[in-house]
N, C-alpha and C positions, 0 to 999 in steps of 0.2 A: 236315046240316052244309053251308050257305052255301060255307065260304071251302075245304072237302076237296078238289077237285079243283085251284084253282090252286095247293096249296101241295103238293100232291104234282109235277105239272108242274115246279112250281120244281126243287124236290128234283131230280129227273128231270134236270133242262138242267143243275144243279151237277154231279151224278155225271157228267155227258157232257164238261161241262168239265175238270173234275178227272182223268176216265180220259186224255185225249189231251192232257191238259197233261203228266202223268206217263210217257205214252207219248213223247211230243215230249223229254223229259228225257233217257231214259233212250238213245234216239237219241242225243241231242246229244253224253252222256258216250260213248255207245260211238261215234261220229265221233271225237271226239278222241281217246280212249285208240288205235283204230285209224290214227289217222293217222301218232300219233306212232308208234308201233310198227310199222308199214312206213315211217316217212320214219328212225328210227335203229334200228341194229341195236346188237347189242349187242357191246362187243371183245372179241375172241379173240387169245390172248397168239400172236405170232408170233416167232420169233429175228429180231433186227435184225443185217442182212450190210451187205458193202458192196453187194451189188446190189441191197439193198433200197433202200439209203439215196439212192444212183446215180438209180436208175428214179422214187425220190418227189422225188429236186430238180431231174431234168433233166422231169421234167412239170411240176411248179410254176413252172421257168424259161422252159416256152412257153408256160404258161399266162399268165406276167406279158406274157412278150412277143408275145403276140395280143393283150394290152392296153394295146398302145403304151410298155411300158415298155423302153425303151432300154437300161438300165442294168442290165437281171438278163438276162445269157447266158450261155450255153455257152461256156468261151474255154478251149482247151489249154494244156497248161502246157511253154510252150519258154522258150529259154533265150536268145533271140535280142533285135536291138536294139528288138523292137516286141512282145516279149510282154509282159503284166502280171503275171507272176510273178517277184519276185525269185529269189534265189539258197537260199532256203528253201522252195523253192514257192508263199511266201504270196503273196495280191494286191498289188501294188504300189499304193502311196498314190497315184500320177499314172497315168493311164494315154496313150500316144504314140500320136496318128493321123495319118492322111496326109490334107491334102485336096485330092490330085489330084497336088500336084507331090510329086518325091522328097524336095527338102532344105526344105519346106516341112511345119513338125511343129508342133504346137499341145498340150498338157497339155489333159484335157479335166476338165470346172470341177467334175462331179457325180461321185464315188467308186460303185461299184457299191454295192449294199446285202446282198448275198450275198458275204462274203470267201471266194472260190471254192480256197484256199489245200489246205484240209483236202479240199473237195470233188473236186480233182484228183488229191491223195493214192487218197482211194477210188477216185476212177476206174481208179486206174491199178490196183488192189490188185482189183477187182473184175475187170479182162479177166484179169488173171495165175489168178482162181481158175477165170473160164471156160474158159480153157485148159488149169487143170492140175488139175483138182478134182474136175470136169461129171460122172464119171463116177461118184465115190463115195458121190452124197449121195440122195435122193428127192426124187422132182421134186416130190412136195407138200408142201414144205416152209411153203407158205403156211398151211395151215388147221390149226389146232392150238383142242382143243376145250377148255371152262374146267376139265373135270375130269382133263386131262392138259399144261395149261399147262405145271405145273413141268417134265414131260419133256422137251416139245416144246424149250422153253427152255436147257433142258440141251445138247437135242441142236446148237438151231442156234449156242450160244456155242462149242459143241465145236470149231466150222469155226475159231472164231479170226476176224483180217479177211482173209473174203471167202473162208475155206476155206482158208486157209495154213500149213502147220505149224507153220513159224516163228514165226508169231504164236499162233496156239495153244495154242506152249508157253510164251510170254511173258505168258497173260493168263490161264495155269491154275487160280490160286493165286484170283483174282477167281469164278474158273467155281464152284467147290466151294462159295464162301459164298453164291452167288446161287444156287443149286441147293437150300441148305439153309434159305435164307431165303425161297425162290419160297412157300412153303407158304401162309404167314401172308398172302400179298395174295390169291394164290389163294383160299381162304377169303372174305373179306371182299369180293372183286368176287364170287365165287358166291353170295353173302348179298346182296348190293344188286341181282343182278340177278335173285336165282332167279323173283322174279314177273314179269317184262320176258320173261325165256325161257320161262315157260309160258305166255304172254299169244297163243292163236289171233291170227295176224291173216285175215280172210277175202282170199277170190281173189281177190275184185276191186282186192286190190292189188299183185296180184302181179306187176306192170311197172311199178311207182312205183319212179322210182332212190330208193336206201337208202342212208344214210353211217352209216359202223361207226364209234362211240365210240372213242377220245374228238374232241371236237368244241369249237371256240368257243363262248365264252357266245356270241353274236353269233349264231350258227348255231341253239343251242338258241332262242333266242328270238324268230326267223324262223319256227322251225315250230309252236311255244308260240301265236305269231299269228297261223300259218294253220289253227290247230288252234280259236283263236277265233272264225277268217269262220266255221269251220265250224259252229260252235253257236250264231253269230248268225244264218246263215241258216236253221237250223233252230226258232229260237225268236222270231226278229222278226217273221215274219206272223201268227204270233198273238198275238203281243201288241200289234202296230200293229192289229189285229181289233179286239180288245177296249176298244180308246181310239177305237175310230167310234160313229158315230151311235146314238142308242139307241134298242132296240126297240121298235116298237107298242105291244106287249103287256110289261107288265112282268114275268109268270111266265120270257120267256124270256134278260130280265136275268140275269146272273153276278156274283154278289157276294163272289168268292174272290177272297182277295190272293197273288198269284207270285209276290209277291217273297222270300217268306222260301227259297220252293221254288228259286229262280233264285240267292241266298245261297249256299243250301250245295249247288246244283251248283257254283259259284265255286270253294268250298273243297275240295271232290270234285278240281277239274281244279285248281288247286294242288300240293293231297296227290301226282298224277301227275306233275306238273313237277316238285314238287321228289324224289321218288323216282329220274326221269331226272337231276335234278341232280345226288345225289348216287353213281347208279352213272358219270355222265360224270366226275364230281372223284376215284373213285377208278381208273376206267379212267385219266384223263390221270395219274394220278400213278403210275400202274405203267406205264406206256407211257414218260414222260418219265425214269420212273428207270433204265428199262434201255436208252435212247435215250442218256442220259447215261453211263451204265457203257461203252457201247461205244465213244462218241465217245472216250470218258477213252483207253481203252485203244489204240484207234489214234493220239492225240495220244501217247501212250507212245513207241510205236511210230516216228512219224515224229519224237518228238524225239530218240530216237537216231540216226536217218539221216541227220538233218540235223547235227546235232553234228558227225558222222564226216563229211560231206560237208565242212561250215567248216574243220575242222581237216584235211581234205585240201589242200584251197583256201589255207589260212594256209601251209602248208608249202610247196606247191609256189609261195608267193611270196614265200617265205624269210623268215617270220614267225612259224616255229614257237616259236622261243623267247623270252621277254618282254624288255625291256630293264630290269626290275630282278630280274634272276639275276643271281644269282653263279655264272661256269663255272670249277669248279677246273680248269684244264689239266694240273694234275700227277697228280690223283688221275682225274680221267678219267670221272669220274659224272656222268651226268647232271642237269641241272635241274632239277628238282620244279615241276610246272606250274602256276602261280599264275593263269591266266589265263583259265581253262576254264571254271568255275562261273557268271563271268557271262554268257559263250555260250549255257551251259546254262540261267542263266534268262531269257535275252533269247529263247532260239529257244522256251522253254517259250511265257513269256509269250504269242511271236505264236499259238503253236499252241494257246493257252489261247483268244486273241480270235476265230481261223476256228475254233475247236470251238463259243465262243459265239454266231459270227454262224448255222454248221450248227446249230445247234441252235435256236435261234431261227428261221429258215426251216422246218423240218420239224415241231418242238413242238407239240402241240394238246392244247387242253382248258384249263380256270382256271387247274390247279396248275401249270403250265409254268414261269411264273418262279419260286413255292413252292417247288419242284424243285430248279431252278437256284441259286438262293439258298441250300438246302439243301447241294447238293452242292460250289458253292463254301467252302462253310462245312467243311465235312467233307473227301473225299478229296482236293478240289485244296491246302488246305491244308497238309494230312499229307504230300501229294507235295513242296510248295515246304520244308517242314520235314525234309524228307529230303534234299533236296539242301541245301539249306544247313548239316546234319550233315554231309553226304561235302562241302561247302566248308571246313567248320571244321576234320574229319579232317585233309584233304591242307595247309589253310593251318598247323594244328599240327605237321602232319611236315615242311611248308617252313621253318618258324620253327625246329624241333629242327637241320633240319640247317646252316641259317642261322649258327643260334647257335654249334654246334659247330665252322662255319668262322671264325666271326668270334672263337670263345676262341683257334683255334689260330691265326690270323693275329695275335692280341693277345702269344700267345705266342712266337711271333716275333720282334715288336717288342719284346718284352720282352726278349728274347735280342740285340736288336741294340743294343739302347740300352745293355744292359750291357758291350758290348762295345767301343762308343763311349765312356762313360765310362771302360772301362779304358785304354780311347790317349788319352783326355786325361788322365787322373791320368797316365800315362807320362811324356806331354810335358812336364804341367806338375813332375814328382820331374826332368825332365833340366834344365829352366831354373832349377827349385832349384839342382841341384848346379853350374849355370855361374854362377849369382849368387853362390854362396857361395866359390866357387872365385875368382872377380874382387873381392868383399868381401876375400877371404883375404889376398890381394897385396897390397890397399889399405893392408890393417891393418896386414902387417910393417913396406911402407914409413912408414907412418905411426908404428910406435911406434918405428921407428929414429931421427927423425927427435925423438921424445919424446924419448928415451935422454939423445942429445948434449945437446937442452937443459934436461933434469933436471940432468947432468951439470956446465954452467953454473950452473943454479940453486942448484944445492947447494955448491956454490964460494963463490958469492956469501952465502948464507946464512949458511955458518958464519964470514966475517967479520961478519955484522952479528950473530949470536947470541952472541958473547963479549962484545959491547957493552950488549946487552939482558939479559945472565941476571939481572943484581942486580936489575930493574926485573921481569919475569919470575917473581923467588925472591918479591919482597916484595907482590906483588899475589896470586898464589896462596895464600899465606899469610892475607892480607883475604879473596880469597874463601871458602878452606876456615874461616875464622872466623864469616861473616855465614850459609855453607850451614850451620853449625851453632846457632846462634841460630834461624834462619830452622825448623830442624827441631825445635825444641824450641817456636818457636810452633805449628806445626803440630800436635805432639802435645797441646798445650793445650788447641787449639780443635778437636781435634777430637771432644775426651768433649762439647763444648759445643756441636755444630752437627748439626741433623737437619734432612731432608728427604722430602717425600712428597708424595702428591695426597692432600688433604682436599673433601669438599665442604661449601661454604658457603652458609647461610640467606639467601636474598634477599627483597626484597618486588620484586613487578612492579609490582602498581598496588596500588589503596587494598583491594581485595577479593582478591588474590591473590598466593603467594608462590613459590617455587623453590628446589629446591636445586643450585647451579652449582658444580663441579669444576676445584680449578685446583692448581698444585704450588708449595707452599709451602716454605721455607728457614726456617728458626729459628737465630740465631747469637745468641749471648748472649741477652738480650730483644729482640731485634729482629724481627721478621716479613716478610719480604717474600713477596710474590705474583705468580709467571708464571703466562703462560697454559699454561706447556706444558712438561715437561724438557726439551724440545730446546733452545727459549730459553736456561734456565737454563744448561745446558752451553755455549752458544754465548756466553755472556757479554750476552744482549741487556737490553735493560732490563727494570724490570718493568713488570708490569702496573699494580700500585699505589702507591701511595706506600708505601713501608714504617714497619713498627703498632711503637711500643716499649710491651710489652705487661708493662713492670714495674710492680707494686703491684695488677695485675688478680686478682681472684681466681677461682682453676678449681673448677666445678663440673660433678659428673656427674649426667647425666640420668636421672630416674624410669622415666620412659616405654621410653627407647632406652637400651641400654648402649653402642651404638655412637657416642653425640651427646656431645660438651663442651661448655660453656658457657665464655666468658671474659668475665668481669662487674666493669666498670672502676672503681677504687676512686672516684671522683670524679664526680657527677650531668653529663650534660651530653657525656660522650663516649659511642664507641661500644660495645654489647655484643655479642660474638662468638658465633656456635653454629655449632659445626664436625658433620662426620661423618665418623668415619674409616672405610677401607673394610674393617677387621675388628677382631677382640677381642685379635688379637696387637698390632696396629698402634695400638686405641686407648690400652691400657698404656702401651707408648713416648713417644705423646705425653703424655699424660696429666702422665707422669713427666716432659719436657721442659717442658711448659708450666709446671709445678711450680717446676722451676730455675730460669726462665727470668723467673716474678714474683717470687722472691726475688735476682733478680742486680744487682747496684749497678755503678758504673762505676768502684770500685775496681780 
């Protein structure tokens, strides 16, 4: 066989290729998985104190300021004309420098980025534990391992802030549910990390500094990079090899492609990143949530001291009580304090913004603001939702008693008005009786004054009434003649005269017609029409000319019993159609109108 020896040769230089490309791989992967695994460790739940919290932001604040940052220091918190602490502890919005001369002061233009407010809280809460606490606790209080987290956890919340009883007891009721709840992350960080913790890292790296999760993304992906030089130094020399010059002899050609083998080392060193990814998202998110529980509960804390601080402060400058109370001074009670709740949430709120600027300084890992966002959502809520119940409480019992004073001052007034009214009905029954009394005088002498000249009068009369009687006897006599005459027409005309409201058939226009209402008289055959019985009574005119409705003939209606018809003996006048407003009412007329076309002017 000719061609036997070069194509085994070939063969030959493939498998030499193949073994040390695979060999060159498997290096690369275990560079990186070892880099990463000495460059992060894995987190170990620790109790968050105040001297934990102290020791990580007074290094971070020299750490900024060995990097020229001016703006993040150490500053005490006094109380004097040039500290930056108001009267809450918080940062002050301005801060006052000297530059050189005394009365020479300038506001400086850049607010610090660390609201040092909370942070001087803990300071000051952390030497009180060094001093009174140092001796009760274990000094290794730092290392606490994953499968005794929730203990450890238990143990360092126990301290309270910074080891205090007092706080201790204030944040008990928090301690139990995070004790009973440690479990469940417990768990789930031992599952994301348990290959991370059994991952050998060899000696040779065992003076590589390490940072313990959780960690910046920014961080993770600094050492993601350098965990890349590392596999690129290990695999670009051979493959810059392999793109040189070509061999003399073609047996010792290499006809394998890397690349698919260089592919899924890719995906290999992914799969590890994102593993580290996801034990760093659930380290920062248990980190950040019990970093948050404790800030919450020292923010607790300090909004009580502070409160009681203000309202020491309000009093001792004679502003304890608001200017819309009502102070009963007769009953001698107290004010109900209207004016506390928004103290309450003004000093929350600042110890709401130094808990988020501490928290934001210390935070690490993706979920920080997730966290944050979260817990805003959840207990800072329920906290502002609890004070504004104990706002609405106290403002309901201000309002009850409010109310109670303001019926019984209403009843007062009520009581004085009626009392007032009774001295004016007094006064005004006494100026009756002096009116009636000067009336009274008025009167006798007035009808005395009648008397004499009725007395005259009547003197005079009965001379002229012996001259008048015969003219007197014979005109009385006319009149009681013509009142009788006059009453026997009356009873005449009165069988012959009826009156009523009828309504009458109109046309409006050529297509439409109405029935209109008016009150009609009937005297012999005569008709007349008001618009109204008042007129009629009143003697006014009428409405129409009046109808002599003799020789008409009355017919009653098919259709309505309630309708007359008066239908004129002679073409060319007009035809009546009445409606009367009932079946008693139409009889009557009926029978009137009856008489009324057979009446002659006899």
């Amino acid at each position: 066989m000719p061609d036997g020896p070069p194509v085994v040769l070939q063969r030959v230089v493939t498998n030499v290729f193949a073994g040390h490309w695979q060999e060159l791989v498997q290096r690369a992967f275990k560079a990186y998985c070892d880099l990463l695994h000495a460059r992060l460790a894995v987190y170990e739940r620790a109790p968050i104190t105040a001297e934990y919290l102290v020791d990580v932001t007074e290094r971070k604040l020299k750490a900024n300021q060995a990097q020229d940052n001016q703006h993040s220091a150490v500053v005490n918190a006094g109380q004097g004309n040039f500290s930056v602490f108001d009267e809450f502890g918080n940062l002050k919005k301005q801060q006052v420098s000297e530059d050189g001369a005394e009365d020479s002061m300038v506001t400086a233009a850049n607010p610090a980025p660390l609201n040092t407010g909370l942070f001087s809280f803990l300071k000051n809460r952390a030497g009180r534990a060094l001093s009174k606490q140092l001796s009760r606790f274990p000094t290794n209080r730092w290392s606490t391992s994953i499968r005794s987290g929730g203990q450890a956890t238990a143990q360092g919340d126990n301290r309270g802030l910074g080891g205090i009883l007092e706080d201790a007891e204030a944040a008990e009721a928090e301690l139990l549910e995070e004790a009973n709840a440690a479990q469940s992350p417990d768990l789930l960080l031992a599952r994301c990390t348990a290959s991370i913790t059994r991952y050998s890292v060899p000696m040779e790296y065992l003076n590589t500094p390490s940072e313990a999760m959780p960690v910046n993304v920014a961080v993770l992906d600094t050492m993601h990079a350098e965990g890349l030089e590392e596999v690129n130094a290990l695999l670009k020399p051979f493959l810059v090899d392999l793109r040189g010059p070509v061999p003399s002899s073609p047996e010792l050609a290499c006809s394998l492609d890397f690349h698919v083998g260089k592919k899924n080392l890719w995906a290999k060193l992914v799969r590890v990143r994102k593993r580290f990814e996801r034990a760093n998202e659930v380290s920062s998110a248990i980190f950040c949530g019990e970093l948050l529980r404790y800030l919450h509960s020292v923010v607790l804390r300090k909004n009580e001291t502070d409160t009681e601080d203000q309202q020491q402060q309000q009093q001792l400058r004679g502003r304890a009580v608001s200017s819309v109370m009502l102070v009963d001074k007769k009953s001698g009670n107290a004010p109900v304090a209207l004016t506390r709740v928004p103290l309450e949430l003004l000093t929350y709120k600042n110890n709401l913004e130094a808990m988020v600027s501490q928290y934001n300084f210390v935070a690490r890992g993706p979920q920080a603001a997730t966290v944050l966002a979260g817990f805003l959502n959840g207990p800072v809520r329920c906290q502002l939702q609890r004070l504004t119940e104990q706002e609405y409480d106290r403002f309901t019992a201000a309002w009850d008693e409010k109310e109670s004073r303001i019926q019984e001052l209403e009843e007062s007034l009520e009581d004085k008005e009626r009392q007032v009214k009774h001295i004016t009905k007094a006064n005004a029954e006494w100026g009756r009786q002096e009116r009636e009394t000067v009336a009274g005088i008025e009167q006798a002498h007035a009808e005395q004054v009648r008397s004499l000249q009725d007395a005259i009068r009547s003197t005079e009369a009965k001379i002229e009434g012996a001259l008048s009687d015969q003219q007197v006897l014979y005109q009385s006599t006319m009149q009681a003649t013509r009142h009788t005459i006059d009453t026997v027409d009356k009873v005449a005309d009165k069988g012959r005269i009826v009156s009523g409201y009828l309504e009458r058939y109109e046309k409006a226009h050529v297509f439409s017609s109405r029935w209109r209402q008016y009150f009609y008289v009937l005297k012999h055959a005569t008709l007349t029409c008001y618009k109204s019985k008042s007129e009629y009574e009143e003697r006014g005119p009428p409405f129409e000319r009046p109808i002599s409705i003799s020789g008409y003939r009355v017919v009653q209606s098919r259709t309505d019993e309630l309708k007359i018809k008066l239908i004129p003996p002679e073409a060319g006048h007009q035809m009546l159609r009445f409606r009367a407003p009932a079946s008693v009412g139409r009889e009557t007329w009926m029978k009137r109108f009856a008489e009324a076309t057979q009446f002659s002017g006899q």
